[in-house]
N, C-alpha and C positions, 0 to 999 in steps of 0.2 A: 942042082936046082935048089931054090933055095925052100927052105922050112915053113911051112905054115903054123900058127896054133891057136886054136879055136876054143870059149868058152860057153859054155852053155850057157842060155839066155832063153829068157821068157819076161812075161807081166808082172807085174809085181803079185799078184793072183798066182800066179804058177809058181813065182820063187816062193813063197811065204810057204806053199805045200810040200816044196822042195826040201828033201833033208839029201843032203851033198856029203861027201865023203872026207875023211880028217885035212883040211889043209883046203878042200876043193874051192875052185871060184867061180860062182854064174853075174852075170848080169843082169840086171831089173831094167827091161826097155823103157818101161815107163817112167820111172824115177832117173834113169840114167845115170844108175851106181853099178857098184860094183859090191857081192855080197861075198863072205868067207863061210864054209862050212866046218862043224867039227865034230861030222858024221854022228850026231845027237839033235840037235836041234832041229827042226822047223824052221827053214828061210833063213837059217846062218845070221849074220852080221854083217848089219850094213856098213862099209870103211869108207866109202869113195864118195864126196858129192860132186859131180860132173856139172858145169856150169852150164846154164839153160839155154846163151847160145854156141854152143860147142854141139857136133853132131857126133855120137860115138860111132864108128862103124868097123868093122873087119881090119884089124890090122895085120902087116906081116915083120917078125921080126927076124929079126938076121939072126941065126945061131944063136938064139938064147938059152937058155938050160932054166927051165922049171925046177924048183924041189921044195917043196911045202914053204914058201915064201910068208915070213912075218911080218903081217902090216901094223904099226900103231895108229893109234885111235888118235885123229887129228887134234889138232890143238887151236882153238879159233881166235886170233890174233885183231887186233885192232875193236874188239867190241866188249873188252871186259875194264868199267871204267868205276874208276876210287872217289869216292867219299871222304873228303878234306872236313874239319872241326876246326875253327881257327875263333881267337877270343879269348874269353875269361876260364874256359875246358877246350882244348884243343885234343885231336886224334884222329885219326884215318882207316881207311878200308875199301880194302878194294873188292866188285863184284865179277870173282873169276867165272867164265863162262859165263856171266850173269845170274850166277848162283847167289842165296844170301851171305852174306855179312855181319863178323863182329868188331864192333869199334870199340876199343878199348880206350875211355878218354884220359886226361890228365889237367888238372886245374892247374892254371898258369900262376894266380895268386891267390892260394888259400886263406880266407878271412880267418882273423883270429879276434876273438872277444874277451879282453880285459875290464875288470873289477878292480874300482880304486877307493880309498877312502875307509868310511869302515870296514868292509868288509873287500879282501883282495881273493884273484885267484884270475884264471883265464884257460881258454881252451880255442882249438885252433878247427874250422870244419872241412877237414881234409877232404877234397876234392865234392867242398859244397857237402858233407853228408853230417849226420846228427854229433852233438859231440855233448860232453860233459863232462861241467867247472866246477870243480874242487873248490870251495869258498873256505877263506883263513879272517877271522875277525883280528882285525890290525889290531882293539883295546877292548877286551872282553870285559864289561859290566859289572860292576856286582852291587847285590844291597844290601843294604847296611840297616839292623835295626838300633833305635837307639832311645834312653827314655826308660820307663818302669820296665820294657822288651828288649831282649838284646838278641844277637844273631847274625849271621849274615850268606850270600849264597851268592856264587860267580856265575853268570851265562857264560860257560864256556859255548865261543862261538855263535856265542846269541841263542843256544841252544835251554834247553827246560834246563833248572833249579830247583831241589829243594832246602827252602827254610825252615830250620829247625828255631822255634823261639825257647828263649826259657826268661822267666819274670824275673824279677831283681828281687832280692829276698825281703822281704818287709814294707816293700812299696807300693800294696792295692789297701785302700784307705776305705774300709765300707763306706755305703754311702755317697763317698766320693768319685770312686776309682770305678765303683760297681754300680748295677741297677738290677732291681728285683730284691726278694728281702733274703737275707742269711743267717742262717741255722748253723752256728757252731757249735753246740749241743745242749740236747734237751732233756729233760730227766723229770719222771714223777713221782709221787709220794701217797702214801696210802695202799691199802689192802683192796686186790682186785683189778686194778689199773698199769696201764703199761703204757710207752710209746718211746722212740727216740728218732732224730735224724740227726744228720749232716751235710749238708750241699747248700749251695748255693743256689736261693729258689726255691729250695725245698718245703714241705708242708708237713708241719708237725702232727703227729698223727695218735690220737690217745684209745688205746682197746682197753675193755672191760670185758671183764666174765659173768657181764650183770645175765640172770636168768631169771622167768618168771613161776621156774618149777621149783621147787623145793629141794633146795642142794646147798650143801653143808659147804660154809666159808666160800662161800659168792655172795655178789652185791643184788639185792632185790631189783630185780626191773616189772614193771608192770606191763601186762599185755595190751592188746589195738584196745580190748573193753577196760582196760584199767583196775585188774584186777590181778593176782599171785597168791603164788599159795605157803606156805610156811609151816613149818610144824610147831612147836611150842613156841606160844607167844605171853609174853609178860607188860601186860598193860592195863590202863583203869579204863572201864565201859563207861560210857554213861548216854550213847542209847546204842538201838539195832536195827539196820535196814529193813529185817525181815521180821515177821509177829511171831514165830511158833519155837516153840524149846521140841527138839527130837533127839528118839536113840534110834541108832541104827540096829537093827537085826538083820539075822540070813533068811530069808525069803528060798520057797522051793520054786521058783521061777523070778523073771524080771517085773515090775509092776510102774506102773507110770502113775504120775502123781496126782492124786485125788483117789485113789483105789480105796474100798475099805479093805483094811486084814483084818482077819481073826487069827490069833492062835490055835496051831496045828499044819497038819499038812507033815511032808516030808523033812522039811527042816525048822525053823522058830513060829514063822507064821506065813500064811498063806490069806487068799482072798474068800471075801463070804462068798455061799453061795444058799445061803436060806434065809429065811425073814426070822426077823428077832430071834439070832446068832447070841447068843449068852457067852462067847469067848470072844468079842470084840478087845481091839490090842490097837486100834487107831486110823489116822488117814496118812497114804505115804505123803512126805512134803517135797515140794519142791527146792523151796529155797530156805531151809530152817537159817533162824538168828542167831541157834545155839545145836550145836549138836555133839551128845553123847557118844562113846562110843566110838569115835571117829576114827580109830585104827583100823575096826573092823574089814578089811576087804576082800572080795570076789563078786562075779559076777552077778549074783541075786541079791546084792546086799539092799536092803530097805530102811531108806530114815523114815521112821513112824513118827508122825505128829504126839505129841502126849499135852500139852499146852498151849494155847493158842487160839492164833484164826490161822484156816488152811481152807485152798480151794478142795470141793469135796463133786465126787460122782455123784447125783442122784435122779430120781425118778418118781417121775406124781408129781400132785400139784402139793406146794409147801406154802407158808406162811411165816414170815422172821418171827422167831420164837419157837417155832415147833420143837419137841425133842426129834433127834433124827436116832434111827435104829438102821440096824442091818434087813437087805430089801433081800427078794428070792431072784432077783436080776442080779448077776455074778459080781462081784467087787460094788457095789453101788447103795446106797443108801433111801432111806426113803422118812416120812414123816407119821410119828404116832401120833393118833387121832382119837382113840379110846377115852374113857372118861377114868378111866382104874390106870394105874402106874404100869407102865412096861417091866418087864421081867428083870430082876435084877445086872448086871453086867449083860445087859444088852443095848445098852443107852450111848450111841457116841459121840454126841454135843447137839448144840443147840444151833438152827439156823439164823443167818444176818440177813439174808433175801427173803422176799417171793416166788415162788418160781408157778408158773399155771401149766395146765394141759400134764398130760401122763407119757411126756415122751423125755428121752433123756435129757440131761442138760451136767453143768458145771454151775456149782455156787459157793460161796464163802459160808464156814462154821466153826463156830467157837467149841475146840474140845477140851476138856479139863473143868467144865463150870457147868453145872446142873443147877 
């Protein structure tokens, strides 16, 4: 009797859940394959597509002999079509199984681009892609200086240059050749003075150590008011800005000008401070025309009028002419009025104003003339 052999068959639902044995085979009714297992997976491997009008059913085979049978995995034939490139890039490829594709092209005639003339070189763009030309300058340039400048520099390959010049010896002509003025050297003369240049354009430049303080072998300068100071001076007067001859004395404080002193006090003289003072010593001056003394220095030093007209402190009412004596209002002066003589060396000039009212003031008085 002959042999039967039967595989296991189900839905595609029942094979997919189906795990089959190493080698084993079912059938999927509904798909109408044929599945392999390898007693691991879930629904094995599908091998077989059974065409849709073909009916599977129960075969009997004659004496076959089963033993774990190797199926390969088909091969689909007539549906995997090539991709021709024909033209200026030709190349091809084919889509096996209808899988993708690489086309590997090739350019049939590579352009090449040539440089003539002055400058040569060329490059060729293999298969259409970027390229770069090496440029050769066929007659490289140069310049030439020529004239009062000489020099000269090659563009190699058209490339930067530098010129170096250098002038020809003896051939810039002031005046001529240049513009602006030239200082070839300058030189001064005399005691205190300086300056020199050289350039071209330049500006001659003369320094002094003129001062307007009193400094030994410098040049007198006068200050913004016009005035310097000097130490011994050898000259004929013949007159003086200011009215009053003074000496200086040391004073035991500072005293502003018009004060009266008296002699005494802490150091030479000091300011009155009582009426008809019999040690009168003068008015400080402001601006004496002539002053004694004038080494004398520190801090309290006082130029006392002794001759003259000087602005003077005083108080009460005055009348030009009055004798002025010393007042009991501190440093300040006032007018005798008595019919008898003030007391001797209390008297210290005579008034050139008026002055009314008992309140202070500033006036002009002749000292040294009774």
């Amino acid at each position: 009797m002959p042999t039967s052999v039967q595989f296991r068959r189900g839905t595609t639902a029942q094979n997919d859940a189906f795990t089959g044995a190493d080698g084993e085979l079912s059938i999927d009714t509904d798909k109408k394959a044929i599945r392999i297992h390898d007693n691991s997976t879930a629904g094995g491997e599908e091998v077989v597509v059974v065409s849709a009008t073909q009916t599977l059913t129960n075969k009997t085979l004659t004496s076959p002999t089963i033993n774990s049978p190797t199926i390969t995995s088909p091969t689909i034939t007539g549906v995997s079509p090539t991709v021709t490139l024909s033209g200026a890039v030709t190349g091809s490829g084919t889509l096996t199984n209808l899988g993708d594709v690489t086309i590997t092209t090739t350019a049939t005639n590579d352009p090449t681009i040539t440089l003539t003339g002055a400058i040569t070189g060329s490059g060729t763009l293999t298969n259409l892609g970027d390229v770069t030309i090496t440029t050769t300058a066929t007659n490289d340039p140069t310049i030439t200086l020529a004239g009062d400048l000489s020099g000269s520099a090659t563009l190699t390959n058209l490339g930067s240059a530098t010129l170096t010049a250098t002038i020809v010896a003896n051939s810039v002509a002031l005046g001529t050749d240049t513009t602006g003025n030239y200082v070839g050297t300058g030189a001064t003369s005399g005691n205190g003075i300086s300056g020199s240049v050289s350039s071209e354009g330049g500006t001659f430049t003369v320094s002094s150590n003129a001062t307007n303080s009193n400094t030994g072998s410098t040049i007198v300068f006068r200050d913004s008011s016009g005035n310097f100071s000097a130490g011994t001076i050898t000259a004929t007067t013949t007159q003086a800005r200011y009215a009053d001859l003074a000496e200086n004395y040391m004073g035991d404080d500072k005293y502003y000008p018009g004060t009266v002193l008296v002699f005494g006090g802490e150091e030479e003289v000091t300011q009155c401070t009582q009426r008809l003072d019999t040690r009168i010593a003068g008015i400080v001056s402001a601006d004496p025309a002539f002053l004694m003394n004038e080494a004398m220095t520190g801090y309290s030093v006082a130029s006392v009028a002794l001759v003259g007209r000087v602005p003077c402190r005083v108080v009460g009412e005055i009348r030009k002419g009055d004798l002025m004596v010393a007042s009991s209002v501190i440093g300040h002066a006032e007018a005798w009025r008595d019919e008898s003589s003030p007391p001797a060396g209390s008297v210290i000039g005579k008034a050139l104003e008026d002055k009314t009212g008992a309140s202070e003031d500033i006036i002009e008085v002749v000292v040294g003339r009774l």
